[in-house]
Jmol script that loads the backbone (N, CA, C; Angstrom):
load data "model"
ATOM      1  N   UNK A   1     -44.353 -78.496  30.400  1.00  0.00           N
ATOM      2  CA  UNK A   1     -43.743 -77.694  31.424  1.00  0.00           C
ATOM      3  C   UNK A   1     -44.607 -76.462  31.629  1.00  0.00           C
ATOM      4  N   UNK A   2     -44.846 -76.240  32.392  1.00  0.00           N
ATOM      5  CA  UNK A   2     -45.451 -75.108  32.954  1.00  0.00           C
ATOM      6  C   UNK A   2     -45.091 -73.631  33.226  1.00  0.00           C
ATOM      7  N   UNK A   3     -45.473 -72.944  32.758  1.00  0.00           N
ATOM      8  CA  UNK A   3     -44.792 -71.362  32.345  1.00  0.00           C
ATOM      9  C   UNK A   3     -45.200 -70.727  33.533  1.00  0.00           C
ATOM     10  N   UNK A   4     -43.659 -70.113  34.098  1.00  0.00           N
ATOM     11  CA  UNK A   4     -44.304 -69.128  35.130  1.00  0.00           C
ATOM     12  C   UNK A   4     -44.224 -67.951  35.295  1.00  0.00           C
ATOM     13  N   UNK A   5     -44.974 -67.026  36.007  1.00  0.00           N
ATOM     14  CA  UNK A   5     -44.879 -65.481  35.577  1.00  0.00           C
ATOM     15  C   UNK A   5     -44.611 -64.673  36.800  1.00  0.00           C
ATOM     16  N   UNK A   6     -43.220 -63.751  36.228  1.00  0.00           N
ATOM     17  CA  UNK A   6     -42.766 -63.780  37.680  1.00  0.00           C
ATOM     18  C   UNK A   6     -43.245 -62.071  37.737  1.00  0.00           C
ATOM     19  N   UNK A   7     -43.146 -61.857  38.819  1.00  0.00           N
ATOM     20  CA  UNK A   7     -43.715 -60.283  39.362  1.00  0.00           C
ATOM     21  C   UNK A   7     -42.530 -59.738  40.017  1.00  0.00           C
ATOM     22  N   UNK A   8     -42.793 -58.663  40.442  1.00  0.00           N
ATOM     23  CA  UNK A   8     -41.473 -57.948  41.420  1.00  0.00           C
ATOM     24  C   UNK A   8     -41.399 -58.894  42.939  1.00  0.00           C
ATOM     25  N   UNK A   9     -42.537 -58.974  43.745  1.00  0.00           N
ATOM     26  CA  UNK A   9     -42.644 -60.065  44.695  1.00  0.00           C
ATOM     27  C   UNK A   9     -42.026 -60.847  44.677  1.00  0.00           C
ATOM     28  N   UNK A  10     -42.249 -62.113  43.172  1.00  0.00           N
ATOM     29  CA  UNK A  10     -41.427 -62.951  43.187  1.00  0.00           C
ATOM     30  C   UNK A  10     -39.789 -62.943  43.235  1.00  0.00           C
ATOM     31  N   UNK A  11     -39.561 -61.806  42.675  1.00  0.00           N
ATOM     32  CA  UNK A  11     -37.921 -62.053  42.342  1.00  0.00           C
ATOM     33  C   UNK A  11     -37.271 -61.291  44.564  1.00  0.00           C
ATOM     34  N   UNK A  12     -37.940 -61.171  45.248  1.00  0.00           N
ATOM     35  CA  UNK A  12     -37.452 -61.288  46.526  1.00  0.00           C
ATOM     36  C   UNK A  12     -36.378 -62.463  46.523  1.00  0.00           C
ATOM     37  N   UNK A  13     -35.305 -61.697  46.921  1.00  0.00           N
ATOM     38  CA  UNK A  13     -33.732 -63.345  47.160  1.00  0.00           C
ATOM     39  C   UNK A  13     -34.822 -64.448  48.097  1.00  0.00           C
ATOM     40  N   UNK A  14     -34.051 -65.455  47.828  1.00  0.00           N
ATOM     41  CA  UNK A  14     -34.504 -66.336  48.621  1.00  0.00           C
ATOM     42  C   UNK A  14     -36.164 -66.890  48.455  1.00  0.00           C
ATOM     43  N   UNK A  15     -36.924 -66.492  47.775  1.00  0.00           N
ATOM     44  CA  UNK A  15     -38.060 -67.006  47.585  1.00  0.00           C
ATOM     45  C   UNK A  15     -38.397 -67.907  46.146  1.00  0.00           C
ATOM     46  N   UNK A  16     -37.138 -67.627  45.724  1.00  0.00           N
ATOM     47  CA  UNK A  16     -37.480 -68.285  44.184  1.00  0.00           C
ATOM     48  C   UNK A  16     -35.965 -69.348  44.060  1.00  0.00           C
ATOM     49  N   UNK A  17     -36.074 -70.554  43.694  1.00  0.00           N
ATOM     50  CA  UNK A  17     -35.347 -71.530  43.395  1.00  0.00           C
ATOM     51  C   UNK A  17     -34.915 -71.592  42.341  1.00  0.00           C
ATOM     52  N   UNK A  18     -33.770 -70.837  41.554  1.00  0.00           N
ATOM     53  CA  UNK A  18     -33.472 -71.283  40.140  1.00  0.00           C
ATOM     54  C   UNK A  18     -32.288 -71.993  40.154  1.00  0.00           C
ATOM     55  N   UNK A  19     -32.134 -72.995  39.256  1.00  0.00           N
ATOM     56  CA  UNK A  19     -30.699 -73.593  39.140  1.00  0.00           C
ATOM     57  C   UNK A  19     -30.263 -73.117  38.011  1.00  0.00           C
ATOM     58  N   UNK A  20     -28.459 -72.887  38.358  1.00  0.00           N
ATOM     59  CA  UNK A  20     -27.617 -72.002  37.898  1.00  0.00           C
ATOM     60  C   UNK A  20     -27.670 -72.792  36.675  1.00  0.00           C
ATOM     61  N   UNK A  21     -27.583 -72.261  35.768  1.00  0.00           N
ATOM     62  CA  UNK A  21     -26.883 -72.734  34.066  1.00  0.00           C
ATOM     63  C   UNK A  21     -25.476 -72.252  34.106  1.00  0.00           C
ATOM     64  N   UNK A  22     -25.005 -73.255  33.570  1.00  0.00           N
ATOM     65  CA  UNK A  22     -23.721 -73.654  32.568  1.00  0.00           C
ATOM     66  C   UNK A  22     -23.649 -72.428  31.764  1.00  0.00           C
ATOM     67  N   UNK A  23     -22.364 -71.467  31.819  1.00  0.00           N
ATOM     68  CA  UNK A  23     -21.816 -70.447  31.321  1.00  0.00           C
ATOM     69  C   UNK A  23     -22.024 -71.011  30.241  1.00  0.00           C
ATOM     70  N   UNK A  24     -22.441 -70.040  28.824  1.00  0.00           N
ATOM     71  CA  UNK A  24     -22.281 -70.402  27.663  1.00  0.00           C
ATOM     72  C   UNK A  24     -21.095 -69.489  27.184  1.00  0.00           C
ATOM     73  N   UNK A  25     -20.136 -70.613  26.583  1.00  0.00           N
ATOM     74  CA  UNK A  25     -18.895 -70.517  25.958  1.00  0.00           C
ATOM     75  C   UNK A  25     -19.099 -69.733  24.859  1.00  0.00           C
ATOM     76  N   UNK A  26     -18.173 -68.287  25.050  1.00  0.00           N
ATOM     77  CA  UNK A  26     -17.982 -67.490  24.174  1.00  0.00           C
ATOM     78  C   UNK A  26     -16.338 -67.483  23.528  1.00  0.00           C
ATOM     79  N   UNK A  27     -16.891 -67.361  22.456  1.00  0.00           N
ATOM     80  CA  UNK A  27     -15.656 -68.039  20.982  1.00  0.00           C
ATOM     81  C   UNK A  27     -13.932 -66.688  20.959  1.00  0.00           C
ATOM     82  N   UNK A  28     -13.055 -66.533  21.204  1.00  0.00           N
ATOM     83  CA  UNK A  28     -12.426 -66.312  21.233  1.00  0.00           C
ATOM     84  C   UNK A  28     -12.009 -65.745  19.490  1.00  0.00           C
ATOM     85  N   UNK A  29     -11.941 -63.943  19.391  1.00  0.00           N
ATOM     86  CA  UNK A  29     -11.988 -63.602  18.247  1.00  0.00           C
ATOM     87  C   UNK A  29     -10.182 -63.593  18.100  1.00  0.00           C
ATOM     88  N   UNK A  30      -9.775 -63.762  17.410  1.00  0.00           N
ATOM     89  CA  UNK A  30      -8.216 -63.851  17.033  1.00  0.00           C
ATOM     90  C   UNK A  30      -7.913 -62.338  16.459  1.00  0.00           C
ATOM     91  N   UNK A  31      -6.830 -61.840  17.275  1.00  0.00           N
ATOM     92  CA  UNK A  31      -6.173 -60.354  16.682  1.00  0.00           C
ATOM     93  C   UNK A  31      -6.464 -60.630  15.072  1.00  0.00           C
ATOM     94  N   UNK A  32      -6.811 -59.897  14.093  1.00  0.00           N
ATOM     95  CA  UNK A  32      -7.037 -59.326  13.237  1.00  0.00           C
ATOM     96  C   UNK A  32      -5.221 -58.315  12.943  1.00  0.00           C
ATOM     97  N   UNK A  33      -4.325 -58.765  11.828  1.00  0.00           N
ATOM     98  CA  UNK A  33      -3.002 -58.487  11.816  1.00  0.00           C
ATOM     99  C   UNK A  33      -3.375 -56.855  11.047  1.00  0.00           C
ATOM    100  N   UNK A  34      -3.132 -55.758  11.290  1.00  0.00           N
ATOM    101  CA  UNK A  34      -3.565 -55.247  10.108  1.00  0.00           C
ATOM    102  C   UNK A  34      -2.802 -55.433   8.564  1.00  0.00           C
ATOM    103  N   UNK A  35      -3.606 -55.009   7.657  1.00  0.00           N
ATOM    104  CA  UNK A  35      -2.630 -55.212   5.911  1.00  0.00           C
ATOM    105  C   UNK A  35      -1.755 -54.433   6.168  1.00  0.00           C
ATOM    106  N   UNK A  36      -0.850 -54.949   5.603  1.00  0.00           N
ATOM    107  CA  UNK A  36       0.674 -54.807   5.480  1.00  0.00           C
ATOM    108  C   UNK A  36       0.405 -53.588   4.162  1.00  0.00           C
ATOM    109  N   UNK A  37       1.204 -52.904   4.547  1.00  0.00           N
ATOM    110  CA  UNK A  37       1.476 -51.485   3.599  1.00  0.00           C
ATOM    111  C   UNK A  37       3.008 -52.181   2.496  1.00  0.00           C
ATOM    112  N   UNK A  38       2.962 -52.165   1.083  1.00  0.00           N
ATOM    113  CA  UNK A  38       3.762 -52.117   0.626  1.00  0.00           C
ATOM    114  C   UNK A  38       3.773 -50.709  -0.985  1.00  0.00           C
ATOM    115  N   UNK A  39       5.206 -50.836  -0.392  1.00  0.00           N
ATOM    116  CA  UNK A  39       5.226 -49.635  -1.339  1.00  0.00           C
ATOM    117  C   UNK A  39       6.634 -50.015  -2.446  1.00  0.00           C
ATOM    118  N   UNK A  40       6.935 -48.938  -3.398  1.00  0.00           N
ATOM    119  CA  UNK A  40       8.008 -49.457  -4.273  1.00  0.00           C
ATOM    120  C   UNK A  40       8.356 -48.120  -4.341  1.00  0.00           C
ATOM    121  N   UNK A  41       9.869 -48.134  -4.469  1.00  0.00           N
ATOM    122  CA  UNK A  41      10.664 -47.278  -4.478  1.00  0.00           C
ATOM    123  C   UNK A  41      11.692 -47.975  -5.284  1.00  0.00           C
ATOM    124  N   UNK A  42      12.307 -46.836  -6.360  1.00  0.00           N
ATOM    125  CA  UNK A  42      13.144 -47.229  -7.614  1.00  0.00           C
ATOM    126  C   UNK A  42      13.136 -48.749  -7.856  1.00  0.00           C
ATOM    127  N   UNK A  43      12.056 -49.397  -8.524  1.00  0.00           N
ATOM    128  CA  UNK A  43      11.830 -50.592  -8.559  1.00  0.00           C
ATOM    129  C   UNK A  43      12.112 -51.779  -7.708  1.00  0.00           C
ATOM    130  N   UNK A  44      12.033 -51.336  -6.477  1.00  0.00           N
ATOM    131  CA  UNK A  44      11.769 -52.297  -5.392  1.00  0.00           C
ATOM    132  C   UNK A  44      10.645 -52.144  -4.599  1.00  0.00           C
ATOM    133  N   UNK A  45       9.842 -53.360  -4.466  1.00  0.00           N
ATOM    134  CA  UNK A  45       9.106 -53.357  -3.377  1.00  0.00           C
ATOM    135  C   UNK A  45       9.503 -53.775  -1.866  1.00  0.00           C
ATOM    136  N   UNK A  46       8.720 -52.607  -1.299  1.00  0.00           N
ATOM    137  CA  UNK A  46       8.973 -53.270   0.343  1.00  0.00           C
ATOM    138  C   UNK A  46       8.216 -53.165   1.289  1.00  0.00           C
ATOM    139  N   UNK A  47       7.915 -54.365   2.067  1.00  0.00           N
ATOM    140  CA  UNK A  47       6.327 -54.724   2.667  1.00  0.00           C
ATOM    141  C   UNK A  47       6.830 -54.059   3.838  1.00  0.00           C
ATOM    142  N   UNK A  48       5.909 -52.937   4.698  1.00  0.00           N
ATOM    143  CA  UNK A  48       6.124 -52.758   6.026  1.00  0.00           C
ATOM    144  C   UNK A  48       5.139 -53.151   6.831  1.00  0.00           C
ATOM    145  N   UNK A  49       4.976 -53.262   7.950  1.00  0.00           N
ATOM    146  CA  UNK A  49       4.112 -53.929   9.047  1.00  0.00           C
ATOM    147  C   UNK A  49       3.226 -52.866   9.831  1.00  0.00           C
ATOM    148  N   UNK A  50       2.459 -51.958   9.303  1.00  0.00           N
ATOM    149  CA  UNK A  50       1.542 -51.265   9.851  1.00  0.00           C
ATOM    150  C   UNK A  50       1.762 -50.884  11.529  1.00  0.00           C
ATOM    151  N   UNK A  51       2.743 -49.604  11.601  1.00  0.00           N
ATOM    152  CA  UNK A  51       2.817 -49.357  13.391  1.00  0.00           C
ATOM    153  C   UNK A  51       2.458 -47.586  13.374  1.00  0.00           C
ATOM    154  N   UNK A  52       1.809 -47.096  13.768  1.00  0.00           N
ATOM    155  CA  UNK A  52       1.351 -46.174  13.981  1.00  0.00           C
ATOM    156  C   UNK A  52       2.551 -44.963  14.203  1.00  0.00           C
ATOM    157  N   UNK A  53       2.998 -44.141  13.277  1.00  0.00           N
ATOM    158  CA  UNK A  53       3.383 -43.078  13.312  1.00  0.00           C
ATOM    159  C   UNK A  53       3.928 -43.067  11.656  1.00  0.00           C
ATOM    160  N   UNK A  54       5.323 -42.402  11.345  1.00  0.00           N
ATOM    161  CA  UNK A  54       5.440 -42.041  10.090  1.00  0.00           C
ATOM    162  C   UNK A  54       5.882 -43.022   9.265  1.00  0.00           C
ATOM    163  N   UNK A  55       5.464 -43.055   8.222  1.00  0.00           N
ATOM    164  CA  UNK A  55       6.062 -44.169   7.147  1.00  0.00           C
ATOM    165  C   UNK A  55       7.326 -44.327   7.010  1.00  0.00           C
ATOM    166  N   UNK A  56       8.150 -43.245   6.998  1.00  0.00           N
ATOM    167  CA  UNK A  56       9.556 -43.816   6.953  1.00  0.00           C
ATOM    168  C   UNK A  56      10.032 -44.565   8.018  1.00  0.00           C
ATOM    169  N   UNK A  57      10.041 -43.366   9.381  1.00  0.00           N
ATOM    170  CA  UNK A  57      10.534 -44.377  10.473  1.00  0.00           C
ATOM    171  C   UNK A  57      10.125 -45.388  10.735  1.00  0.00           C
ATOM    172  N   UNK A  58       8.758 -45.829  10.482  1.00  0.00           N
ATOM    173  CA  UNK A  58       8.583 -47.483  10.532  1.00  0.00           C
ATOM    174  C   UNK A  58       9.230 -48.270   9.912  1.00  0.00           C
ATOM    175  N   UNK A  59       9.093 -47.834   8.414  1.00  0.00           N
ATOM    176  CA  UNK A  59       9.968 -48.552   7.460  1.00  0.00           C
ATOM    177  C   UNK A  59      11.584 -49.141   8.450  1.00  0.00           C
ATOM    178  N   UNK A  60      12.318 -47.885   8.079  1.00  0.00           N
ATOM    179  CA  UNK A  60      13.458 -48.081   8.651  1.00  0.00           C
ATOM    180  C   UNK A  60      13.788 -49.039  10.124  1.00  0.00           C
ATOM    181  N   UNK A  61      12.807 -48.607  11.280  1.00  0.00           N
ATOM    182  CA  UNK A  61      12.601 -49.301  12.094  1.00  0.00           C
ATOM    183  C   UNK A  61      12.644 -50.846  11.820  1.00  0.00           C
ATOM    184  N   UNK A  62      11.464 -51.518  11.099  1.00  0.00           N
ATOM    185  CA  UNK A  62      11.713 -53.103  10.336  1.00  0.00           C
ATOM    186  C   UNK A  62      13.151 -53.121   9.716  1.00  0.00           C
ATOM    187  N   UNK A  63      13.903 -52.352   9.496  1.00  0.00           N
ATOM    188  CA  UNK A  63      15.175 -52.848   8.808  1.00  0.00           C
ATOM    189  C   UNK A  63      14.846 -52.702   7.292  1.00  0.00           C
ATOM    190  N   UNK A  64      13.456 -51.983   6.882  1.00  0.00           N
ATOM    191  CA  UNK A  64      13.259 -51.294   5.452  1.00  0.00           C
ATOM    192  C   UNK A  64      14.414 -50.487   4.698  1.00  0.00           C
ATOM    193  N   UNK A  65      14.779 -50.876   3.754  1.00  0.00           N
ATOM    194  CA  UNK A  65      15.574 -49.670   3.228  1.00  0.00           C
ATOM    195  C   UNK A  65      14.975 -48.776   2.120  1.00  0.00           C
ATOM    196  N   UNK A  66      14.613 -47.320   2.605  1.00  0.00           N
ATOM    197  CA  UNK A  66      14.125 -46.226   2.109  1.00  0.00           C
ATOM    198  C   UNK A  66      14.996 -45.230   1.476  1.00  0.00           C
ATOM    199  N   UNK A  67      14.791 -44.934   0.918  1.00  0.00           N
ATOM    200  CA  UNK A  67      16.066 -43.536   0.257  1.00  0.00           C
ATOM    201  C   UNK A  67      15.390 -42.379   0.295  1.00  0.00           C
ATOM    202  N   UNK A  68      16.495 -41.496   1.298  1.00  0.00           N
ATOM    203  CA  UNK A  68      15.786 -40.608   2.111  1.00  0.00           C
ATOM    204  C   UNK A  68      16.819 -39.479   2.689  1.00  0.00           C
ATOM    205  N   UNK A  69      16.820 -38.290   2.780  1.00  0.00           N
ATOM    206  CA  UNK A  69      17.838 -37.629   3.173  1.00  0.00           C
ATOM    207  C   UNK A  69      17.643 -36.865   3.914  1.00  0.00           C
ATOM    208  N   UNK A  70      16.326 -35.422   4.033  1.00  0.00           N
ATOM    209  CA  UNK A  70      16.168 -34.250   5.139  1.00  0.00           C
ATOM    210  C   UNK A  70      15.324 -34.871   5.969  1.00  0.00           C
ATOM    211  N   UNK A  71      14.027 -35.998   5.618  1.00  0.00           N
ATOM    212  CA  UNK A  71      13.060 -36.406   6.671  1.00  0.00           C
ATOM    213  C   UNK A  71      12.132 -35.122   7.137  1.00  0.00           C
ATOM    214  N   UNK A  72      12.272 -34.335   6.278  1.00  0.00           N
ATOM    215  CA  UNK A  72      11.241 -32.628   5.829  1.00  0.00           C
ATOM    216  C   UNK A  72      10.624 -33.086   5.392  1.00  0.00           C
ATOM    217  N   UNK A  73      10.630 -33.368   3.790  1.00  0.00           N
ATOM    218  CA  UNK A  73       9.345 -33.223   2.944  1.00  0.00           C
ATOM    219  C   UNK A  73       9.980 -31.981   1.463  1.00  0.00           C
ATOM    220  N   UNK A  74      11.025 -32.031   1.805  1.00  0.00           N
ATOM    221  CA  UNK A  74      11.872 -31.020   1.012  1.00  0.00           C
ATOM    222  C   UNK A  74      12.439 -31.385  -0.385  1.00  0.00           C
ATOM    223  N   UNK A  75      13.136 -32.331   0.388  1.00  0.00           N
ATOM    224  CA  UNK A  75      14.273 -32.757  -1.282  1.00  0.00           C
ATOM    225  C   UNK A  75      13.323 -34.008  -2.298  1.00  0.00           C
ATOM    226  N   UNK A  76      12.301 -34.976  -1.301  1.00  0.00           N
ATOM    227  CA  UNK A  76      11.583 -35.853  -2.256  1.00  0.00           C
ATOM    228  C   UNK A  76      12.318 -37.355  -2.236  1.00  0.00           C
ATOM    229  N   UNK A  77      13.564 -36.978  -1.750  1.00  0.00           N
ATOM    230  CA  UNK A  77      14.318 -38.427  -2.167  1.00  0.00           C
ATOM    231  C   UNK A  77      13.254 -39.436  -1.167  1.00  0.00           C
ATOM    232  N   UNK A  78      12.579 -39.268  -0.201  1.00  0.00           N
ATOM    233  CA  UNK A  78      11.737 -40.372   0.033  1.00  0.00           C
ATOM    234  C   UNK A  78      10.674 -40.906  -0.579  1.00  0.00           C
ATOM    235  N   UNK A  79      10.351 -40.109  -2.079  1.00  0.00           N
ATOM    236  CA  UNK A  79       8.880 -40.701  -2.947  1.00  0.00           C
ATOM    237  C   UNK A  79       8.684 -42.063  -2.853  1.00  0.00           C
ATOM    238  N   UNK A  80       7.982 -42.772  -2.386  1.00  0.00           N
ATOM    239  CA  UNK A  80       7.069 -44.085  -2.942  1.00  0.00           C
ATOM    240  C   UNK A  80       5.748 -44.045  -3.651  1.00  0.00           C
ATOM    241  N   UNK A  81       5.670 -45.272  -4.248  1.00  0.00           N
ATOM    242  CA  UNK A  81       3.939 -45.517  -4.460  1.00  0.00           C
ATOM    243  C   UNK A  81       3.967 -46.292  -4.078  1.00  0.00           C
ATOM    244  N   UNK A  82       2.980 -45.908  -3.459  1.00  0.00           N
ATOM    245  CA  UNK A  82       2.020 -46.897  -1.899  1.00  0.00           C
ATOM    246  C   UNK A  82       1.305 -48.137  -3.207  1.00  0.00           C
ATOM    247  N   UNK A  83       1.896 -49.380  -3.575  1.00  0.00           N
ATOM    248  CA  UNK A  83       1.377 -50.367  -4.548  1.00  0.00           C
ATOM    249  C   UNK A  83      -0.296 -51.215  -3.157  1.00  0.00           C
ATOM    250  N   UNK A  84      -0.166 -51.170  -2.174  1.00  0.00           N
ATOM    251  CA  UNK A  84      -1.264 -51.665  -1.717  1.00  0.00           C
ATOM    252  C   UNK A  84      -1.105 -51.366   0.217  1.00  0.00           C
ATOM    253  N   UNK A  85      -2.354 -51.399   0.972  1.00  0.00           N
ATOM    254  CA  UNK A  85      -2.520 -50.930   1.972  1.00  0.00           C
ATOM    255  C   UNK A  85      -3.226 -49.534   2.509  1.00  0.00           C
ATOM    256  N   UNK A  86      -3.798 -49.370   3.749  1.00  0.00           N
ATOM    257  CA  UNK A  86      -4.764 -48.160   3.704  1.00  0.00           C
ATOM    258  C   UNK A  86      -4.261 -47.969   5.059  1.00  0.00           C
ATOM    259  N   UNK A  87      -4.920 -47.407   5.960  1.00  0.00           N
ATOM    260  CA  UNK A  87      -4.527 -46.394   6.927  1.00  0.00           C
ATOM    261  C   UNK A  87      -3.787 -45.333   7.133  1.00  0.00           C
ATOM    262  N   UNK A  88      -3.089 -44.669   5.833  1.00  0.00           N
ATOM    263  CA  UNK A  88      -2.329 -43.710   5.653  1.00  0.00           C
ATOM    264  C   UNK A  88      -3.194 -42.327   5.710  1.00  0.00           C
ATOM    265  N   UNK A  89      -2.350 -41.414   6.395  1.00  0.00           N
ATOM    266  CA  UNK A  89      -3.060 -40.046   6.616  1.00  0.00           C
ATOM    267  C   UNK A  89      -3.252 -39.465   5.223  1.00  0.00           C
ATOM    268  N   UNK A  90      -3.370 -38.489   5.312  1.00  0.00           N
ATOM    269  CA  UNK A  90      -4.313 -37.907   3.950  1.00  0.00           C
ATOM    270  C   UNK A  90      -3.401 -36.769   3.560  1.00  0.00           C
ATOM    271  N   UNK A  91      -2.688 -37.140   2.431  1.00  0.00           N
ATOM    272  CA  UNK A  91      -1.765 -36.053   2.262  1.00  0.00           C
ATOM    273  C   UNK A  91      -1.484 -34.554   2.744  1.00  0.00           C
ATOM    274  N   UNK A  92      -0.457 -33.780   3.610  1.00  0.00           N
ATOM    275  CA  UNK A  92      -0.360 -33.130   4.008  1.00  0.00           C
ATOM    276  C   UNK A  92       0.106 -31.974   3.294  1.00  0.00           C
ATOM    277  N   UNK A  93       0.116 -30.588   3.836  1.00  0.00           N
ATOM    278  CA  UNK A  93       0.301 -29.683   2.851  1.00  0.00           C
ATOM    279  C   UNK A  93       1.723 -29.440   2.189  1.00  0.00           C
ATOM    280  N   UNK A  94       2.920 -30.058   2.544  1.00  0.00           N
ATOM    281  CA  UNK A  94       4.355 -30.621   2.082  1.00  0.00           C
ATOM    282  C   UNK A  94       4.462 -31.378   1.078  1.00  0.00           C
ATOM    283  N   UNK A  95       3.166 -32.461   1.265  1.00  0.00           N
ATOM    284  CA  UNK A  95       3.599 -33.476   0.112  1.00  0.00           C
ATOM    285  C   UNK A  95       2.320 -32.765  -1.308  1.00  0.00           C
ATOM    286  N   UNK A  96       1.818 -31.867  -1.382  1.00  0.00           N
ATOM    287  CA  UNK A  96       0.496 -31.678  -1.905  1.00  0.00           C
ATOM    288  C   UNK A  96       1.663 -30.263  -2.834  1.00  0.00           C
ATOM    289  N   UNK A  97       2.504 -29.933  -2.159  1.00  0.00           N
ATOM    290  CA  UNK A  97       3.334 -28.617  -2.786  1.00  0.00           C
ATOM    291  C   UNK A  97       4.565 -29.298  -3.484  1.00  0.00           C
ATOM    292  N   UNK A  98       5.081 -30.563  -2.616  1.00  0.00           N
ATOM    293  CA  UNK A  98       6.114 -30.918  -3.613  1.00  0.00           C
ATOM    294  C   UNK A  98       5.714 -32.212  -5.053  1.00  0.00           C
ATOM    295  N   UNK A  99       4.604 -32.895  -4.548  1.00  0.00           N
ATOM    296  CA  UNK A  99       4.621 -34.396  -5.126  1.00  0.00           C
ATOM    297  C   UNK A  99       3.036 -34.004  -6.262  1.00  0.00           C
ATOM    298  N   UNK A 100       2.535 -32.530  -6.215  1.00  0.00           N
ATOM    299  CA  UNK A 100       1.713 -32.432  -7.127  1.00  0.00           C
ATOM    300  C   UNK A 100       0.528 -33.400  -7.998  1.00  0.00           C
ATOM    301  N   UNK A 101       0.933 -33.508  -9.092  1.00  0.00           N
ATOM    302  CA  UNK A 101      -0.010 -34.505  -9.554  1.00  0.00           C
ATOM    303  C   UNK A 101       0.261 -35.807  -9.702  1.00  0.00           C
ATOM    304  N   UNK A 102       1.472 -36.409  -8.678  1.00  0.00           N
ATOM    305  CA  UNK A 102       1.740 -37.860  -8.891  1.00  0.00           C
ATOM    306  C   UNK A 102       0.887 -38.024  -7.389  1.00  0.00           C
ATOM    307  N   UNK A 103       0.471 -37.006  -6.593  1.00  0.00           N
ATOM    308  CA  UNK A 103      -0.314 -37.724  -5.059  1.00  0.00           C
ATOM    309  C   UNK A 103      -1.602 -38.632  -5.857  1.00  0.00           C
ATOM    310  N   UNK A 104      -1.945 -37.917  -6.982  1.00  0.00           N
ATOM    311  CA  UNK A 104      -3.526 -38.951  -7.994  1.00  0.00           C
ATOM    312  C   UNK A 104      -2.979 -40.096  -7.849  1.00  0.00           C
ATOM    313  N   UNK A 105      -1.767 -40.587  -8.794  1.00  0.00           N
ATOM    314  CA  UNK A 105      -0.600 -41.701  -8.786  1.00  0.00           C
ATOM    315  C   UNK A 105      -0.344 -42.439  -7.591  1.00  0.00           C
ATOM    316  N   UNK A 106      -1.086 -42.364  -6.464  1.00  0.00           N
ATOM    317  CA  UNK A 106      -0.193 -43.247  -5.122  1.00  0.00           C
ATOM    318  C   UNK A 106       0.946 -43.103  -4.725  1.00  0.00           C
ATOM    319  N   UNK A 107       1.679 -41.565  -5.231  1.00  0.00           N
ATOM    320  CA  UNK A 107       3.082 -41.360  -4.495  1.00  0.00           C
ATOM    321  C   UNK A 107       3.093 -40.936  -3.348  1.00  0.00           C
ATOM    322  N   UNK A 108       3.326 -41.084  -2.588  1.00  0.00           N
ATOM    323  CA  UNK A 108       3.588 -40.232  -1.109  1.00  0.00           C
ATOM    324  C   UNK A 108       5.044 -39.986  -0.869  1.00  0.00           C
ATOM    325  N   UNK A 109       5.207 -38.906   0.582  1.00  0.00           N
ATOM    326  CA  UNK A 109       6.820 -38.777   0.692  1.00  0.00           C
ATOM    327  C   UNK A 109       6.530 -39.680   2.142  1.00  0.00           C
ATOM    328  N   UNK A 110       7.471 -40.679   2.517  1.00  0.00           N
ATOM    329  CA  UNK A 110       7.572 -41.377   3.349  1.00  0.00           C
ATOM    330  C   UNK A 110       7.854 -40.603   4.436  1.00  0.00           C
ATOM    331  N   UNK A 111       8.697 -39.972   4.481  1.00  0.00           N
ATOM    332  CA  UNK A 111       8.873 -38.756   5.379  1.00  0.00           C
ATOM    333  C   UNK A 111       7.623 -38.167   6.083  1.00  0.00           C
ATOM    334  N   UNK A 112       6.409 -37.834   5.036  1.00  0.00           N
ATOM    335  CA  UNK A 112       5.308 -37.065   5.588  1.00  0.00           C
ATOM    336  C   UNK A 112       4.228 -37.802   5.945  1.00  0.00           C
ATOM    337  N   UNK A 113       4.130 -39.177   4.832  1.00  0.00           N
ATOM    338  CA  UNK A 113       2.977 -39.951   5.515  1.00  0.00           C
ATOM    339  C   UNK A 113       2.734 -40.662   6.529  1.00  0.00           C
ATOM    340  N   UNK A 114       1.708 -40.433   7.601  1.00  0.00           N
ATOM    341  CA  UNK A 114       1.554 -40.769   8.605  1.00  0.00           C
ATOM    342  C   UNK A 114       0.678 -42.072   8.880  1.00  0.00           C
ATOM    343  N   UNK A 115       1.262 -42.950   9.538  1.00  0.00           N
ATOM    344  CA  UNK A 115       0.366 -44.434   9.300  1.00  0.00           C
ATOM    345  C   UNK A 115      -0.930 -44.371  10.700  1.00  0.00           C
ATOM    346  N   UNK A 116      -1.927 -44.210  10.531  1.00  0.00           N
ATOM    347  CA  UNK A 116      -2.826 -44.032  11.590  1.00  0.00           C
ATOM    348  C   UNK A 116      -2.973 -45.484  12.394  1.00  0.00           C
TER     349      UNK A 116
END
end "model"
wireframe off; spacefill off
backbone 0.3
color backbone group
């Protein structure tokens, strides 16, 4: 086959004959679910479904049951440890004054953590 070399001239519409090719089929990537956040609270675990705003109200939202009372950051009754999952905001200055050296521990207050 014979190689040809095209110039600006050549590519004028209408002076050059190419036949169209066959779209090449591009593969269809499948949503990616994000990891499921589970956490345990007084020896229960409970898987929530990663939705963008605060950990509790998501929780609760799925029909999670959290134990939880001002939704401040005050009393604590929302402590978990986060047992697996990431996208959680980065402890805030509420949970860093009440939850001290268990934030090392994976506790968060559901109340304050924010699911990005």
């Amino acid at each position: 086959m014979k190689h040809r070399v095209f110039t600006v001239g050549s590519l004028i519409p209408g002076r050059l004959m190419v036949k169209p090719q066959a779209p090449v089929p591009v593969e269809k990537k499948e949503k990616m679910q994000p990891e499921k956040i589970v956490v345990e609270q007084n020896g229960s675990k409970i898987e929530i479904q990663p939705v963008k705003g605060k950990l509790l109200d998501t929780a609760l939202n799925q029909g999670k049951q959290i134990n939880y009372k001002c939704k401040k950051g005050t009393c604590g009754q929302c402590k978990v440890k986060v047992i697996k999952g990431s996208g959680l905001s980065l402890p805030n200055e509420q949970e860093q004054k009440k939850l001290k050296d268990e934030l090392t521990k994976s506790y968060r207050l559901a109340c304050q953590a924010e699911i990005l």
